[in-house]
C-alpha positions in Angstrom: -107.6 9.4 -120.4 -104.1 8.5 -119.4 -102.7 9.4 -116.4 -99.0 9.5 -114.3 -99.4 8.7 -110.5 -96.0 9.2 -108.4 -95.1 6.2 -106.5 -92.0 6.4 -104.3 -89.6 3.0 -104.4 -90.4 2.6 -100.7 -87.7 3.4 -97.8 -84.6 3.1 -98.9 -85.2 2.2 -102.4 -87.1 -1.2 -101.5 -88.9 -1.4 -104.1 -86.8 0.1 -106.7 -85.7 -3.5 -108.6 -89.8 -4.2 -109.0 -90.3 -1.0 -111.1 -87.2 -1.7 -112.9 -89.3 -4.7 -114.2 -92.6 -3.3 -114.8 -94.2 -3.3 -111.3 -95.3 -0.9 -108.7 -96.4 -2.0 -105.2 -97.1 -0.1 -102.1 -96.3 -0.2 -98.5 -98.7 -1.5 -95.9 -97.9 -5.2 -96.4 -99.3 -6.7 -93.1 -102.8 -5.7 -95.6 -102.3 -8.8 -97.2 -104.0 -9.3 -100.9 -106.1 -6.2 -100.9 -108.6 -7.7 -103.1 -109.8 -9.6 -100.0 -111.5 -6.1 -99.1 -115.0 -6.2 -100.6 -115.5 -2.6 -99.3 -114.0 0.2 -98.0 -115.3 0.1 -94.6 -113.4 -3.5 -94.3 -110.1 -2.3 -95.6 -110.7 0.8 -93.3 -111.3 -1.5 -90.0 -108.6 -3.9 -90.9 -106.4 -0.8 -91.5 -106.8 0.6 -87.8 -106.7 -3.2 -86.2 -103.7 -3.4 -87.8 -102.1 0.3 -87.5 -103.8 2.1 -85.3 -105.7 5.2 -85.8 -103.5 7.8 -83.3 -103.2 10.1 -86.3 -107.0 10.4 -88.1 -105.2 12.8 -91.0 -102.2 10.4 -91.8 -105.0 7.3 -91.8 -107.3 9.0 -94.0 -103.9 9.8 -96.7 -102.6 5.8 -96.4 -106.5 5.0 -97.2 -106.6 6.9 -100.3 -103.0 6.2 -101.8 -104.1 2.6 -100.9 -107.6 3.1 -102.6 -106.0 4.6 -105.5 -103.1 2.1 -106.0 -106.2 -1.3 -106.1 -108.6 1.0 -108.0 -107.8 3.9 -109.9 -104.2 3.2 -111.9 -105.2 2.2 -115.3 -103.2 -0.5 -118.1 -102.8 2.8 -119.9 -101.3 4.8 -117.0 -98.0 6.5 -116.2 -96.3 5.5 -112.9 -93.9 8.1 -112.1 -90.7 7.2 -109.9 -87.6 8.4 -108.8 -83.6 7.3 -108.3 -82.5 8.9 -105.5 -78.9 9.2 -106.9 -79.2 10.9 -108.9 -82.1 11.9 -109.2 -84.5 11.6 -112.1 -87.6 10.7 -113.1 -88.3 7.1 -114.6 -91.8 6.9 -116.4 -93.1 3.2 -116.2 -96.3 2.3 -118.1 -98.2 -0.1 -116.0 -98.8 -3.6 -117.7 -101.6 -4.4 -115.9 -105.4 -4.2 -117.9 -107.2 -1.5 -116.5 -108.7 -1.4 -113.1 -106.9 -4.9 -112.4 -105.3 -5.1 -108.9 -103.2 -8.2 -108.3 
């Protein structure tokens, strides 16, 4: 089953030039390679070292979109972005095989 997952272009467009080639990333970089998570109880802990947990909501969301983004987006996916001006939506087929982060 194909799917579309939106993924903004970051703050200010940051990432805009990688999905103009054929990639999507996500925030969060202090993370590192988040295939260095064998579980997600590590990624959780190194998540709240790193960020903090002051907001228990707004940790739980970055968890999943991160969750998501290394383990659910398939080869035969659709991410979904947006130019800001104007705005539009760009669909991007992700290159990558299926349930391969990197």
């Amino acid at each position: 089953m194909t799917n579309a997952w939106m993924i903004r272009a970051g703050r200010g467009g940051i990432y805009s030039e990688d999905f103009e080639k054929g990639f999507a990333a996500v925030g969060w970089s202090q993370l590192g390679d988040l295939s260095q998570y064998s579980s997600s109880e590590r990624l959780r802990d190194e998540y709240i070292k790193i960020y903090g947990n002051d907001k228990p909501a707004a940790t739980a969301s970055a968890l999943a979109m991160i969750h998501k983004f290394r383990d659910q987006i398939a080869a035969s996916d659709y991410i979904v972005s947006y130019n800001q001006l104007p705005i539009r939506c760009r669909p991007r087929r992700v290159s990558l095989p299926a349930g391969y982060y990197r």
